[in-house]
N, C-alpha and C positions, 0 to 999 in steps of 0.2 A: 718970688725967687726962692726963700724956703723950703714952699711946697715943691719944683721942681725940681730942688736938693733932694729932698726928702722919694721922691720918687727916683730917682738917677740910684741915690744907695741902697734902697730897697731891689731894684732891677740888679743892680751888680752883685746882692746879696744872695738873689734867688740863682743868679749865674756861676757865683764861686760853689753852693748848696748844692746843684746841678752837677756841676764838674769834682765832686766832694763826690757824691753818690756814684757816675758813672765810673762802671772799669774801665781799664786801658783797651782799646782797641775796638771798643760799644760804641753805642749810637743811644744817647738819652735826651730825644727831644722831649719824650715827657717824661715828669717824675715817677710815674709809677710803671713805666713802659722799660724794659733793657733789652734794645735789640744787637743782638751779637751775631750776626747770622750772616755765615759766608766770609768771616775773618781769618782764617786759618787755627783758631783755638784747638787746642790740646789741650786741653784742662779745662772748667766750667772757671772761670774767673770770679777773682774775691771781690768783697764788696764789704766796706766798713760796716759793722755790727750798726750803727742807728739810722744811715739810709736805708741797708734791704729791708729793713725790719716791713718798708713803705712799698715796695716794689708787688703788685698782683701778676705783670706776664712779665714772662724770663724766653725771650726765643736763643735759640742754641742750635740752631740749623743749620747744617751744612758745612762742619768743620772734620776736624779728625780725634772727636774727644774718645777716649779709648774704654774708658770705665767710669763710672759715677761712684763713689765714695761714701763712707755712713755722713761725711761733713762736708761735702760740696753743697748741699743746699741746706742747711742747715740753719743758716738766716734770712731763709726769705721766708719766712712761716707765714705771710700774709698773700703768696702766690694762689692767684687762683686759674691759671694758666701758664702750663711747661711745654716748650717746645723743644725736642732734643733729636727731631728727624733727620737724616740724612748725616749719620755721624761713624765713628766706626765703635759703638762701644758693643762691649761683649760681654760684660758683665755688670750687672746693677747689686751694689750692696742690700742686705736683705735690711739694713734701718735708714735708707737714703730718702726716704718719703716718712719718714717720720715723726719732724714738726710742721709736714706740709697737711695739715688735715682740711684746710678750706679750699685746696684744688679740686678743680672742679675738670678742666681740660691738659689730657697726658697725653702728649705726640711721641711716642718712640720707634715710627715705623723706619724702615731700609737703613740696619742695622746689622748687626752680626751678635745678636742676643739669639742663643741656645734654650735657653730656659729664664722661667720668670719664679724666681725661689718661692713658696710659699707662706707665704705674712708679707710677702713685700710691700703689696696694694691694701695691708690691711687697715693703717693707721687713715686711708684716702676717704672717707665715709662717705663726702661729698661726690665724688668722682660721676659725673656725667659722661664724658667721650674717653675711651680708652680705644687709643690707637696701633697698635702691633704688627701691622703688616708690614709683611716681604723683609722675616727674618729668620733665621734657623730655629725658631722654636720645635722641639720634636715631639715635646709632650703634655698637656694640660691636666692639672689633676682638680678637685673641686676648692682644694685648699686655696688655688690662685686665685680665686675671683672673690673669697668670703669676705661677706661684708658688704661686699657693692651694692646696697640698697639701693640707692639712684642713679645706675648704670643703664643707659639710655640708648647708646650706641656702641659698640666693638666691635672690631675690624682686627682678621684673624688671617688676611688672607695669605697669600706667598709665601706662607712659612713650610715648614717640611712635618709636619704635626701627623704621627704613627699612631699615635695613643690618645684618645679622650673617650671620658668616661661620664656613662650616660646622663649624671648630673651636675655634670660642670656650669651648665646653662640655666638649671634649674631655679626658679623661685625668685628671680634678678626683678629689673626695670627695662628688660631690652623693649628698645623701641624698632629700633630698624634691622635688618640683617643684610648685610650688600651681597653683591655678588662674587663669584670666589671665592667664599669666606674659609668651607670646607673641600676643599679642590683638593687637598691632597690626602685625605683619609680614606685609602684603597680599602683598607682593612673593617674601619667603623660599621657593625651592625648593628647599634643601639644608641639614637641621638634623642634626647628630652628638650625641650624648649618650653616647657611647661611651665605656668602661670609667671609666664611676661606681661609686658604689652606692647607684644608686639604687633606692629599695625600694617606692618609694609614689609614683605620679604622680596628682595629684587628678582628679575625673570632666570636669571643665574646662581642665584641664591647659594641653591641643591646643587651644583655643579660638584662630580667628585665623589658622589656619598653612591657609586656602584655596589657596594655591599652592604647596605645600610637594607635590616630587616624586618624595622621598629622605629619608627617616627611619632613624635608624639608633641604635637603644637597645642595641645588646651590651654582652654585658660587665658587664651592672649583676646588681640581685639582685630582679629583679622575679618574683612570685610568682604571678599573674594577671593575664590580658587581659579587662577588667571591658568590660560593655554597655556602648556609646556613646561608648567613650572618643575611640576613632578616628572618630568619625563626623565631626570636622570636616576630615579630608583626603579630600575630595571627589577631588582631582586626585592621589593620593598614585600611585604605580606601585610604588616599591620600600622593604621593610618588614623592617630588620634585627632580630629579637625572640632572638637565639641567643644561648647563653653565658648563661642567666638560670637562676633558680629557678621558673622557669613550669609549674605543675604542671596547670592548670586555663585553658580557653580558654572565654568562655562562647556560645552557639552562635551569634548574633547579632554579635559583636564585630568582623567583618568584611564585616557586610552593605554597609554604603555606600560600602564601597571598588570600586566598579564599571569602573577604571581600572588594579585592582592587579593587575603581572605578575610581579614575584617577592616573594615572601616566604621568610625564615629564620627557622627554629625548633630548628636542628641544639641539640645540647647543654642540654635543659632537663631537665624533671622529669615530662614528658607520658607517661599512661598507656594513656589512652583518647581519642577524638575522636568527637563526633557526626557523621552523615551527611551532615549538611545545612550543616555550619559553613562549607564556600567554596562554597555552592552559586550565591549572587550574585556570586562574582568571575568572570565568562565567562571575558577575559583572563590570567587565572593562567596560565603558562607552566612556572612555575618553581619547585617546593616543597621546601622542605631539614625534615626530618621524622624527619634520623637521630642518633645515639647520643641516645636519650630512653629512657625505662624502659618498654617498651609491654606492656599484657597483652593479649596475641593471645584473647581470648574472642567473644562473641557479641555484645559494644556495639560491635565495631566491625565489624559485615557492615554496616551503615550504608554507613562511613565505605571500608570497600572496596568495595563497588560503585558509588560515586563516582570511585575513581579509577579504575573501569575503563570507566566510561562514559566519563570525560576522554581515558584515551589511547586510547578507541575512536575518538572524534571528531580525533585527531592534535592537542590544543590543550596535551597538560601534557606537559611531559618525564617519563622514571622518575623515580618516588617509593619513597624505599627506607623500609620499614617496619619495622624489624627484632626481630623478636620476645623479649621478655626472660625473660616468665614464660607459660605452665606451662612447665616446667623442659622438658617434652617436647616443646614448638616453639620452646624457646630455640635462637636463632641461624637462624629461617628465617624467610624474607619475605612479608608480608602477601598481596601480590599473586599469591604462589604456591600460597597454601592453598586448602583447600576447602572451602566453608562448614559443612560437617559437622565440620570441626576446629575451629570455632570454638564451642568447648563454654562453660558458662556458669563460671566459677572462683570458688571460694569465696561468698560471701553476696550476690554479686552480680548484679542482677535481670536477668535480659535482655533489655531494648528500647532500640529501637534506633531513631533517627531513619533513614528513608528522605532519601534525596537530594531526593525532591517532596514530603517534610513529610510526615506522619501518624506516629503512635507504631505499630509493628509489634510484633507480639510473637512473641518468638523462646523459645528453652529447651527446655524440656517437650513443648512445641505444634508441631506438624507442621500446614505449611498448608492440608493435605488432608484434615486429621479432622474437622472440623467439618462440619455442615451449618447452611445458611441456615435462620433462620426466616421465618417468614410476613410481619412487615416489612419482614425484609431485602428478600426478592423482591418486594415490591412497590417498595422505593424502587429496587431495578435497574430496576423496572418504568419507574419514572419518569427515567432517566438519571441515579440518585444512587447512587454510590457509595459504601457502607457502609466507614465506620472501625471496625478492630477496637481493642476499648479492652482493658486490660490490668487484671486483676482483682488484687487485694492480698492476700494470705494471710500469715498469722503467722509462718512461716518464713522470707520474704524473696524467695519465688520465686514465681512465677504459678503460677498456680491450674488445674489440666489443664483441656484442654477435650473435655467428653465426648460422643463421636458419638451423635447421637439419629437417632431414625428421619424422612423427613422428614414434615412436616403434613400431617394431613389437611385437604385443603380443601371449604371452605363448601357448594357447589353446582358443579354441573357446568362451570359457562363458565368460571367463575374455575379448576377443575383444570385444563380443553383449553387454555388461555391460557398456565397455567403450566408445561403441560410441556415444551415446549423447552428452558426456563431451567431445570427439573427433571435433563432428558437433558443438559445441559449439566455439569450439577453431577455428575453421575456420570463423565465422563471424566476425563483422569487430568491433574494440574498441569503444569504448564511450570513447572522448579523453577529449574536451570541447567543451560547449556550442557552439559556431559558428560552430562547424563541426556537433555537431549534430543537428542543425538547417537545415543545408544544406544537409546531407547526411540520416538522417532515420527520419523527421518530415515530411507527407507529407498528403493531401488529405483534407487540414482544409474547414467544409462547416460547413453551419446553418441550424436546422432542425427548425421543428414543431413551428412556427412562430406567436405570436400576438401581443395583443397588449401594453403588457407591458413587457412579457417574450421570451427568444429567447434559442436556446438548440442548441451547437455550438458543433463537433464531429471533431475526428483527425483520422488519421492513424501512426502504427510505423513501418519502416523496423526492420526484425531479425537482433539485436546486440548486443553485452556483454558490460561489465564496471568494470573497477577495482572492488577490494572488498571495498576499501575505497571511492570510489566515490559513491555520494549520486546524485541520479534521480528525479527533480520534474518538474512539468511543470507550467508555469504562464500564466493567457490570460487578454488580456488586452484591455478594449473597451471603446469608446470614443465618443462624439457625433459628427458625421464627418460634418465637415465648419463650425462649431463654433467658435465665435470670443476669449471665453475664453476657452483654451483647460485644460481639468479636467479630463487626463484619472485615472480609475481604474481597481487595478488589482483582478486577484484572482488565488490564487496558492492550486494548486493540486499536489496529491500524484505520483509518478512514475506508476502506476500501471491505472491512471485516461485515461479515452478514449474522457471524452465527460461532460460536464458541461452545466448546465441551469442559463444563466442571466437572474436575475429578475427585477422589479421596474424599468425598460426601461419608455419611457418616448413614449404614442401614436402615429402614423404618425409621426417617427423622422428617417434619417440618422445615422447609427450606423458604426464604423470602429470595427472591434472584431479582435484581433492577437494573435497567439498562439506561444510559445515561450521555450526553455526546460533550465531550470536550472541543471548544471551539478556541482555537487561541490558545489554548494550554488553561482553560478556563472552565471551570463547570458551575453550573446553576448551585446557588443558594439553596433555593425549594425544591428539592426533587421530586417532581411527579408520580403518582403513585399509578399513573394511567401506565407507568412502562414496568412496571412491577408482575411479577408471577408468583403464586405458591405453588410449590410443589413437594412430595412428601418421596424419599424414597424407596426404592421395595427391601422387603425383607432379604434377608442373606438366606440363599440355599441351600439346604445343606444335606446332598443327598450321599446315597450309600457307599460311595466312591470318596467321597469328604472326608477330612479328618480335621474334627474338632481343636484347634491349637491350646484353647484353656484347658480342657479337659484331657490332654496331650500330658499338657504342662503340669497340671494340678498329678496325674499319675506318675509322672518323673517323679515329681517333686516326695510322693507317699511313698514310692519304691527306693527312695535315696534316705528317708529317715530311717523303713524298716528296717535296710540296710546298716544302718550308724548303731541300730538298736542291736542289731544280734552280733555286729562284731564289739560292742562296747561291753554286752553280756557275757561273750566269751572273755573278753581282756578279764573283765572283772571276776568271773568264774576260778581264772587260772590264777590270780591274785590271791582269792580263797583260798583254794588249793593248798597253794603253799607258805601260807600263813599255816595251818591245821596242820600241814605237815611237820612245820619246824617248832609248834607247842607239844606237838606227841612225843615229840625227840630228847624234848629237855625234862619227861618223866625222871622221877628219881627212879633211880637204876634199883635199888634194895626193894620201893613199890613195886615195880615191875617185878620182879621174881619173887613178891610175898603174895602177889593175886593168886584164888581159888581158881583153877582150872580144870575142869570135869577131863573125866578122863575114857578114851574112846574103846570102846569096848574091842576086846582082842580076840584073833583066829583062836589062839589055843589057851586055852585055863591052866596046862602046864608048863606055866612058867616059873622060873626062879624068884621068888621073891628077896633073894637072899642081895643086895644090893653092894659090891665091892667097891665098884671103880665108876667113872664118870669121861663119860666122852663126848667133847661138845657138839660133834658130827651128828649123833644119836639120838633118837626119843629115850624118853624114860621108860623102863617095862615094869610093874606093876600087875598086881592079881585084877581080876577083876573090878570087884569089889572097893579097892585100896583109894583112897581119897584125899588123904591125908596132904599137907604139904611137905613139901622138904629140905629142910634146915640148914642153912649155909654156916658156918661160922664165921663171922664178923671178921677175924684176924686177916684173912687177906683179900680182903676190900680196906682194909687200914694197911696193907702193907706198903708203902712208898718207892720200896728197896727198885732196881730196874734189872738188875741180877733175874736168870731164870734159871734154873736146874730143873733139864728134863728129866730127871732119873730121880728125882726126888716124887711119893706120892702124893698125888693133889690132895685127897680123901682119903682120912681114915679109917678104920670099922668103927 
C-alpha cells in the first residue's frame, strides 16, 4: 500500500512539474518537447526561468507572432530545435539567438522577414538546417552566414533576393542545395559554392541564375553532372566542377552552354568521356581534364578526335589526357596515341560516340570488312547515309562482322547503276593520317621555280573515307640548315593537287612537306618520303632594275651631305658675326693711334699746311709724310651734349 502511495505522488508530482513548465495555450506531452503550433499566439509565450532552462524543440508554427525580441528566447538556452514557420514576423532582433548556441535546427520560412541583420546567426555555431524560404529577403551579404561551420542544409528559396555576393556561400558545410533556391537573382553574374560538401544539387537547383557568368562548385563532393542541370545558364562562360568526386558526365549536360569558354574538371574521378559531350560549346577555349583516373581504351577515340578537330581549328588550348590504366599506357597522353592502341579493356563494349553523333562501332570490327548490302546502296543511292548499329552478344562485346560477298542484283540496269558505288566499295579506307600518309600520298615535286615563289604538286591514290571524316591537306616549308627553325604551314582543301609558296626568300634552301589531315588529325611521324628540297634562284637584276638598298643607302648619303653644308653655312654666318661685333668694341683712341701707310698722290703739289678737318675727307699729305696725327684728348673726355657749329674743331 505504501509503495502504490508512494507511486500515485510521484505521478501527480511529475503532472503539477509538467503543467509548472507548460505555457498557456501549449501542448507539453513531453517535458522537453513545447508544442505551440496552430494557437493563435502573437507573441512567443513565457516559460518560468527553471522548466525552459530543460526544453530542446520550441515549435511556434503557424500563429501570427509579429517579431522576435533580444528576450523572447532567452531561456531556452538548451533548444536544439526552433520552429517559427508560418508566422508573420518581420523582424528578428540582432541578439534573439544569443543564448541559443546549441541549436542546431532554424525553421523561419513563409514569413515576411526582409532581411537577416548580420551577427544575428552568429552566436548559432552549431546550426545544421537553416530554413528561410518564401520570404522578402532582398539581400544577402557574407556577414549573414559567418560562422556557420556545420551548415548542412539552406533553403533560400521564394525570397526576392537582388544582391548576393560571390562569397556568401563560400567555405560553409553545405550539404544539399534544393531547387529554386536562386530563382530570383536576374542580375547574379558571379555565384561561389566553393569548398562545401556538397553532394547533391537538385535538377532545378540553378533555376533563375540567367546571367550568371562565373560558377564555381570546387571543392565540394559532387559525384555527377546530371542532364539539364546547367541548362539554365544560358550566359554562363566560366564552370569550376574540379576537386569533386565526378565520376560520370552525362553527354548532354553541357549542351546549352553555348557561351562556355573555360571549364575545370582537373581532380575528379573521370574515366571515360563521350565524343560528342562539348560538341555544342564552339567557344571552349579552355579544358582542364588532368589528374582523373582515365582508361585509355576504345570509348574514347570518340572523345579524341574531337580534341583534335578543336586544336586543328586553333579554338582549344592543349588538353592533357593522361592515361591511368592499361598499366601499358599508364602515364601517356591521349592526343599522342594511336588509335590502334586504343584496345577495348576488360568487359567493356566498344562504342563510341562520334563528335557528329551516331554510335560507331569499334573493337573486333575493322571499318573495311564489311560490305554494303542491297539497302544500304540504295539509301547512298538516295543521299542517306547508313548508321552502323551495334549488335549485343552474351559476352559483353559486339558481335564480328562477317565479310560477305557482295549482292547479286535484280536485272541488269539496277547492276550498270550500282557499279560505281560497287568499284567504290573495293578501294581502300581513309582510316588516319599516318596511313594515309603512307599508303595514297605520293609523287610530292616542285614546279615552275624563282625567285621568291615555288608551285609544289602531289599525287593521290583512288580511296574512300567515312562520311564523317573530313580530308585536308597541310604543307609545310622551312628554310633548310637554319639555325632558327620557323617552319610554316599552309592548309588546303581535300580536293587541293598543288599549291604555290610565295615571298620565299632568293638563293635560299627550302625543305617543303606535304602532309594529309584526316579528321582534323595529322600523323605524329611525318614522312620524309613527301618532302622536297628546293633551292631558289637568284634575284635578277637587269639594266631596267633599280637597286632599292643601293636607292636607299644614296638617299640616305645625299640627305647627310645636305645637313653638312646647310649646318656649315649656319655655323659660318654664326662666325661672322661673332668677328664682327669683337672689331666693334676696339677702343676708339687704338683705332685712330694705328700706323697707316699713306697712298701715294696724283700731284706732289699739295698744301702741307694742314688748317681744318673734315670728316667727309681723306687726309692730304706730301708724299713722303708718315707721321701720325695727334688728336687731343680734351674732346673725347668732353661729356658736355651742347654742339656749336661755329666754334673751331682744330686748332693751328
Amino acid at each position: 500500500m505504501a509503495t502504490v502511495l508512494a507511486l500515485c505522488f510521484l505521478l501527480l508530482s511529475g503532472a503539477l512539474s509538467v503543467r509548472a513548465i507548460c505555457p498557456d495555450r501549449c501542448d507539453c506531452q513531453h517535458a522537453q518537447h513545447l508544442l505551440c503550433t496552430n494557437r493563435g499566439l502573437r507573441a512567443v509565450p513565457k516559460a518560468s526561468a527553471r522548466s525552459s532552462g530543460d526544453v530542446l524543440v520550441l515549435s511556434l508554427g503557424g500563429n501570427f507572432i509579429g517579431n522576435i525580441s533580444a528576450f523572447d528566447l532567452s531561456r531556452f538556452s538548451q533548444l536544439t530545435r526552433l520552429d517559427l514557420q508560418y508566422n508573420q514576423i518581420q523582424t528578428v532582433h540582432p541578439k534573439a539567438f544569443e543564448k541559443l548556441s546549441r541549436l542546431e535546427e532554424l525553421y523561419l520560412g513563409n514569413n515576411l522577414l526582409s532581411a537577416v541583420i548580420a551577427g544575428t546567426l552568429q552566436p548559432l555555431k552549431k546550426l545544421r538546417i537553416l530554413d528561410a524560404n518564401s520570404n522578402e529577403i532582398d539581400k544577402i551579404t557574407p556577414d549573414t552566414f559567418m560562422n556557420l561551420e556545420n551548415l548542412i542544409k539552406l533553403r533560400l528559396d521564394g525570397n526576392s533576393i537582388q544582391t548576393l555576393q560571390d562569397s556568401v556561400f563560400k567555405g560553409n558545410e553545405i550539404q544539399h542545395v534544393g531547387n529554386h533556391v536562386f530563382q530570383n537573382l536576374k542580375s547574379l553574374t558571379r555565384l561561389s559554392l566553393s569548398n562545401n560538401n556538397i553532394s547533391l544539387l537538385e535538377p532545378e537547383a540553378l533555376e533563375g541564375l540567367s546571367s550568371v557568368r562565373e560558377l564555381l562548385i570546387d571543392g565540394n563532393q559532387l559525384a555527377d553532372v546530371p542532364a539539364r542541370l546547367l541548362d539554365p545558364l544560358k550566359k554562363l562562360e566560366e564552370l569550376d566542377l574540379s576537386r569533386n568526386q565526378i565520376s560520370q558526365l552525362h553527354h548532354t549536360a553541357f549542351n546549352r552552354l553555348m557561351q562556355l569558354k573555360v571549364l575545370k574538371l582537373n581532380d575528379n574521378q573521370l574515366t571515360s568521356l563521350a565524343g560528342n559531350v562539348f560538341a555544342s560549346n564552339g567557344g571552349l577555349y579552355r579544358l582542364d581534364l588532368s589528374a582523373n583516373r582515365w582508361t585509355c581504351d576504345c570509348r574514347l577515340s570518340g572523345f579524341k578526335e574531337w580534341i583534335r578537330g578543336a586544336h586543328f581549328h586553333g579554338r582549344l588550348l592543349a588538353v592533357f589526357v593522361r592515361c591511368l590504366y592499361p598499366a601499358r599506357l599508364a602515364g601517356k597522353y591521349l592526343d599522342y596515341l594511336d588509335s590502334s592502341e586504343l584496345q577495348p579493356v576488360g568487359n567493356h563494349t566498344c562504342v563510341s560516340e562520334r563528335p557528329a553523333g551516331g554510335a560507331v562501332a569499334e573493337g573486333d570490327v575493322q571499318a573495311d570488312q564489311g560490305r554494303p548490302s542491297l539497302s544500304e546502296q540504295g539509301k547512298r543511292r538516295k543521299g542517306v547515309t547508313p548508321r552502323v548499329r551495334p549488335s549485343s552478344r552474351t559476352s559483353g562485346s559486339l558481335k564480328r562482322v562477317r565479310a560477305g560477298h557482295p549482292p547479286t542484283m535484280a536485272t541488269p540496269t539496277v547492276q550498270s547503276a550500282a557499279r560505281p558505288e560497287r568499284l567504290q566499295q573495293h578501294r581502300p579506307l581513309v582510316a588516319e593520317a599516318c596511313q594515309f600518309n603512307t599508303r595514297f600520298l605520293l609523287n610530292v615535286t616542285v614546279e615552275q621555280l624563282s625567285s621568291s615563289t615555288a608551285s609544289v604538286r602531289w599525287e593521290l591514290r583512288p580511296r574512300r573515307a567515312p562520311p564523317y571524316v573530313r580530308l585536308q591537306f597541310r604543307v609545310r616549308y622551312d628554310r633548310f640548315g637554319a639555325a632558327a627553325q620557323f617552319p610554316r604551314f599552309v592548309y588546303l582543301g581535300g580536293g587541293a593537287r598543288a599549291v604555290t609558296l610565295r615571298e620565299l626568300a632568293p638563293d635560299r634552301p627550302y625543305m617543303v612537306c606535304v602532309e594529309g589531315v584526316v579528321g582534323g588529325a595529322v600523323c605524329e611521324v611525318a614522312s620524309r618520303d613527301h618532302c622536297a628540297g628546293v633551292v631558289t634562284q637568284r634575284a635578277l637584276q637587269g639594266s631596267g632594275g633599280l637597286d632599292l638598298q643601293l636607292v636607299t643607302v644614296a638617299t640616305l648619303a645625299a640627305n647627310a651631305l645636305l645637313l653638312l653644308v646647310v649646318g656649315g653655312a649656319w655655323a659660318g654666318r654664326g662666325l661672322r658675326r661673332r668677328l664682327q661685333r669683337r672689331k666693334s668694341a676696339v677702343n676708339i683712341r687704338h683705332m685712330y693711334s694705328t700706323r697707316r701707310p699713306l697712298r701715294a698722290l696724283a700731284t706732289d703739289a699739295v698744301s702741307s699746311d694742314f688748317t681744318a678737318y673734315q670728316s667727309s675727307r681723306h687726309r692730304l699729305g706730301g708724299a713722303d709724310e708718315g707721321d701720325l696725327i695727334q688728336f687731343p684728348c680734351d674732346r673725347f673726355l668732353d661729356n658736355s651734349t651742347a654742339r656749336r657749329d661755329d666754334a673751331m674743331r682744330f686748332q693751328d
